[in-house]
C-alpha positions in Angstrom: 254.4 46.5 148.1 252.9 47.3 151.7 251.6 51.0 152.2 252.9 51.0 155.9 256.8 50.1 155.2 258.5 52.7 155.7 260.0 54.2 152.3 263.0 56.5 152.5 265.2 57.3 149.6 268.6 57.8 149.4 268.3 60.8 147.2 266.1 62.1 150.2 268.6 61.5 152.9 271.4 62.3 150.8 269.7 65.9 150.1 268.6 67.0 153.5 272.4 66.4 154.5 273.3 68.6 152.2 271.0 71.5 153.1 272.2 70.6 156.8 276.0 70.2 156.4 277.3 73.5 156.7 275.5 74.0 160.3 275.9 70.4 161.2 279.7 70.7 160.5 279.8 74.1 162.4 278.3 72.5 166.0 280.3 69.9 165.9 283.6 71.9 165.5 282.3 74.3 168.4 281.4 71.0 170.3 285.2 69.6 169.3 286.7 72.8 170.6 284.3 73.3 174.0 285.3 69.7 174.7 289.0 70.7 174.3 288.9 73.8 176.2 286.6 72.0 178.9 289.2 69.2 179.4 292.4 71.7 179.7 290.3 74.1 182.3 289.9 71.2 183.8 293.5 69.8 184.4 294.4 73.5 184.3 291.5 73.7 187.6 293.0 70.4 189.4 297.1 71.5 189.0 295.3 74.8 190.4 293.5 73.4 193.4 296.4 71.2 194.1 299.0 74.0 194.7 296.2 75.8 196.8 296.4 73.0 198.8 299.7 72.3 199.1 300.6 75.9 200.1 298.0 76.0 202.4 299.5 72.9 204.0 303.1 74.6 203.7 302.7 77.7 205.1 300.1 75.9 208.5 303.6 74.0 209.5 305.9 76.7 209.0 303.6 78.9 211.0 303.2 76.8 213.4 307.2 76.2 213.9 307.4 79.9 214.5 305.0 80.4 216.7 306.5 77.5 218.8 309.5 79.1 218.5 308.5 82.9 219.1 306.1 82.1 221.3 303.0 82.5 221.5 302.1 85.1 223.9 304.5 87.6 222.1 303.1 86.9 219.1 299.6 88.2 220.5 301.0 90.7 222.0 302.4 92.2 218.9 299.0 91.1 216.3 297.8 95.0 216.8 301.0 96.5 215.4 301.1 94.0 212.4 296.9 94.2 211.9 297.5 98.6 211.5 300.4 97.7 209.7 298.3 95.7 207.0 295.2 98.3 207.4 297.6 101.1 206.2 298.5 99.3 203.3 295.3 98.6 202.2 294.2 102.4 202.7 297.5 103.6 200.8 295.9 100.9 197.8 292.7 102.6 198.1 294.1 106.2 198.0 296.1 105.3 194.7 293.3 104.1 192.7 291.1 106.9 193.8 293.7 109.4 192.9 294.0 107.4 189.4 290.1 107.7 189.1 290.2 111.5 190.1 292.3 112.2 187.1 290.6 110.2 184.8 287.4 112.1 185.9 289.3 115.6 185.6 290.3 114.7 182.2 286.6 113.9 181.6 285.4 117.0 182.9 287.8 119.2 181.0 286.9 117.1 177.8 283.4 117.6 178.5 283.5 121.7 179.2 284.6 121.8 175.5 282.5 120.3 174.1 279.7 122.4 175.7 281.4 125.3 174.9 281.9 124.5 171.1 277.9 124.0 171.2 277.5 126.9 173.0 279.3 129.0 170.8 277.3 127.4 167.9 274.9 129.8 165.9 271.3 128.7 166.8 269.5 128.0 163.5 267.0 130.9 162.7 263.6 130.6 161.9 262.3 132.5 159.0 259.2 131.4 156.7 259.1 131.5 153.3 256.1 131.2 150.4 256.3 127.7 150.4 256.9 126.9 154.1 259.8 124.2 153.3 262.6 126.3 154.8 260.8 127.3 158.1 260.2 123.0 158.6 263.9 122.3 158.1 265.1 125.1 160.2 262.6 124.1 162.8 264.3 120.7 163.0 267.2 121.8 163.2 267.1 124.3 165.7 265.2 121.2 167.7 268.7 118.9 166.8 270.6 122.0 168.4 268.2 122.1 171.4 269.4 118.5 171.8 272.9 118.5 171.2 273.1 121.6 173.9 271.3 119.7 176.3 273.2 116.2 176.2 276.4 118.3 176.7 275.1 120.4 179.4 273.8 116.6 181.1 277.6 115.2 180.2 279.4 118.0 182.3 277.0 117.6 185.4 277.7 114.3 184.8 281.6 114.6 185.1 281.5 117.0 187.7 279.6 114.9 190.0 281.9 112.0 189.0 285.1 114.4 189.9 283.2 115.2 193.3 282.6 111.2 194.2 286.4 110.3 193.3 288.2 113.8 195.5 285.8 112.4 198.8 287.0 108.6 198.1 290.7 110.4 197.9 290.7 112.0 200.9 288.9 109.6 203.1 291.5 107.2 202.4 293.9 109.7 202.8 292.8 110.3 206.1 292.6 106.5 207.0 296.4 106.2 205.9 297.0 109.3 207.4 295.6 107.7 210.9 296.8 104.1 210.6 300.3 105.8 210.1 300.3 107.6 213.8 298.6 104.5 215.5 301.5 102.1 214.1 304.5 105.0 215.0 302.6 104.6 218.7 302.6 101.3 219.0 306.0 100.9 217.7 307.7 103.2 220.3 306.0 101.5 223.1 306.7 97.7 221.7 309.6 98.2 219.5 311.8 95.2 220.6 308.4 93.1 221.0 307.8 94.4 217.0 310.8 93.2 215.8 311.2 89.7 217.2 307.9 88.9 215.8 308.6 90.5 212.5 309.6 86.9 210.6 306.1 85.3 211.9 303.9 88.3 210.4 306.3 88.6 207.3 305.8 84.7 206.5 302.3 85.0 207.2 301.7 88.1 204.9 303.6 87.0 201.9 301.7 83.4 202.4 298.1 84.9 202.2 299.6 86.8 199.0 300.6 83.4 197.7 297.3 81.9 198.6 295.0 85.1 197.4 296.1 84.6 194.3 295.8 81.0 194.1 292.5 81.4 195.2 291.7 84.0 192.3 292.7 81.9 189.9 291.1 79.1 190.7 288.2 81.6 190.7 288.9 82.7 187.3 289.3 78.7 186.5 286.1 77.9 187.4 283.8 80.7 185.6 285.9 80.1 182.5 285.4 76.2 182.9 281.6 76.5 183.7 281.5 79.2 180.4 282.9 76.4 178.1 280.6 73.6 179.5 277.7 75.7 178.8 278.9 76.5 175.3 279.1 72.6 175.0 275.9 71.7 175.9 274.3 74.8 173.8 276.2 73.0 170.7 275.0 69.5 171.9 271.3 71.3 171.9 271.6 73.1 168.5 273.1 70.2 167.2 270.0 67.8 168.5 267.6 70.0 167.2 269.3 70.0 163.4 268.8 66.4 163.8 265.0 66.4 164.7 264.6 68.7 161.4 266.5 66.5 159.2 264.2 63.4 160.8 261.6 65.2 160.0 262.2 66.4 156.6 262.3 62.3 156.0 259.0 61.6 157.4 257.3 64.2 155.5 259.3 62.8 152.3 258.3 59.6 153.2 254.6 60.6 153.7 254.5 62.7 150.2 255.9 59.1 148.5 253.3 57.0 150.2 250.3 59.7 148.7 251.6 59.5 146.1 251.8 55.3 145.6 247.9 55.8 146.7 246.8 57.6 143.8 246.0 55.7 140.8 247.8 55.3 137.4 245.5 56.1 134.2 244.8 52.8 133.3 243.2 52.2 136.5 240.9 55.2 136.3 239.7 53.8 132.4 239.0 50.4 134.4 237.6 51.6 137.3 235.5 54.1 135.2 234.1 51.2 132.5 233.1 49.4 135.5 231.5 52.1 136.7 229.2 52.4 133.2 228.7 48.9 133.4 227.3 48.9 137.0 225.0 52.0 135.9 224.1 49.9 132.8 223.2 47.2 134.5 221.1 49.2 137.6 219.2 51.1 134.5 218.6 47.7 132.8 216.8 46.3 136.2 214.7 49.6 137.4 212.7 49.0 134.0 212.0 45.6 134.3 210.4 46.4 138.0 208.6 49.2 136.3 207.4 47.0 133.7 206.5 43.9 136.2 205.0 45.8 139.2 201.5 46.0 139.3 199.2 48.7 140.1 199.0 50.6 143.3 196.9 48.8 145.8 194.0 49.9 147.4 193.4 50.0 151.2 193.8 46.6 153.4 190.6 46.9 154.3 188.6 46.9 150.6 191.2 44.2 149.3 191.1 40.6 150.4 194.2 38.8 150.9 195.8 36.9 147.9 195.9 33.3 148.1 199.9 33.2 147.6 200.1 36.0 150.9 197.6 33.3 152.6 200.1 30.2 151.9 202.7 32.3 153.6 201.0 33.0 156.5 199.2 29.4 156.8 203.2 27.9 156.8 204.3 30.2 158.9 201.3 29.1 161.3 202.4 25.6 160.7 
């Protein structure tokens, strides 16, 4: 059998799945359901964009055939009234949720006050030492936890207070803008009032459109973060689920590697083999170092005190030849 085949086992593949199916199982169900969601947002996003559109087409031509029928110059004439009118309502919005915030930041206050009054109120922890000094640490930390729990109370009603502060100014500003708005439109009304009134179906249409197409355009708004949300949470899956599958590959090759060490070590028999080979190699080597001992003659002397020997001259005269 070839050493570079690859060898994988069933018993291998079929227990790394195992070890891998609960978290393989659970990516692809949250890839089954972002691919869900992601395809409802979707048609949900188009039906969407499609009424958008087709209101926005709607209301163009039925403005349009009232200002032709108005006119246009009254129509102009009359925009101020209509633009305080829709400034007022927005101030009067404004005003409401800051009155709503000022009581939710009086109740805060109030809730606040007692609770720094309850710690207040509190006995401090004495300090007193004892023999052993135990009682004088514990009180000590204590006393420190009261220090604390005074403090963070004191902090929550400054807090509230400047909170209470924020949401009376935002109160009466807008007040004040309604207030304002209000005169402006009772001016402009006494001076245009038949002016106000013929125009009143051209601003009224137009109003209650933009309504219409606010929030059409807010939920197409909400549409599209909730769309680009499950897309995300698809392709983190797609991720998570790629990287499980580069650890279960491998988890094979290092299987696959451990099998292939171990077909390259050898069975018992083959280390007897190899090793009487081995003592009859080192038999054999011991056998032919004596015989050279025994065969070699002495050392010889310098070149220059020893004449050449007549089977060294033969050499040398056939190599001349």
């Amino acid at each position: 059998m070839s050493l570079n085949k690859p060898i994988i086992h069933e018993s291998d593949t079929e227990e790394i799945y195992e070890e891998n199916k609960d978290q393989i199982q659970e990516q692809l169900e949250k890839i089954n359901d972002a691919y869900s969601y992601v395809n409802c947002l979707q048609t949900e996003l188009e039906a969407c964009t499609a009424e958008f559109n087709a209101q926005m087409s709607a209301a163009k031509v039925e403005l349009v055939a009232l200002r032709k029928r108005i006119g246009a110059k009254r129509i102009e004439k009359a925009a101020p009234y209509y633009r305080q009118l829709a400034e007022r309502a927005r101030a009067q919005d404004l005003a409401a949720d800051a009155a709503r915030q000022y009581q939710r930041s009086l109740s805060e206050l109030q809730a606040a006050r007692e609770t720094l009054e309850v710690a207040e109120n509190a006995q401090k922890p004495s300090v007193q030492t004892d023999a052993a000094g135990a009682a004088a640490a514990c009180l000590d930390e204590a006393a420190a936890s009261w220090e604390e729990h005074l403090s963070l109370a004191r902090q929550r009603v400054v807090y509230a207070e400047q909170e209470l502060e924020r949401c009376r100014y935002e109160h009466q500003l807008h007040s004040k803008q309604y207030s304002k708005a209000s005169e402006q439109l009772a001016s402009l009304k006494a001076k245009q009032e038949r002016l106000i009134e013929s125009c009143r179906p051209f601003y009224e249409l137009k109003m209650a459109r933009e309504r219409t197409l606010t929030e059409l355009e807010d939920r197409r708004q909400q549409l599209t973060e909730r769309l680009g949300g499950q897309k995300r949470a698809h392709k983190e899956a797609m991720s998570s689920l790629e990287a499980i599958s580069s650890d279960m590959h491998m988890s094979r090759r290092l299987a696959q590697l451990h099998r292939r060490r171990l077909q390259r070590q050898v069975s018992p028999a083959d280390h007897v083999s190899i090793s009487l080979t081995a003592d009859a190699e080192s038999m054999r080597s011991d056998c032919s170092e004596e015989s050279r001992q025994l065969t070699l003659p002495p050392a010889a002397p310098s070149s220059a005190s020893v004449p050449p020997s007549p089977a060294r001259g033969r050499i040398v005269s056939r190599l001349g030849h």
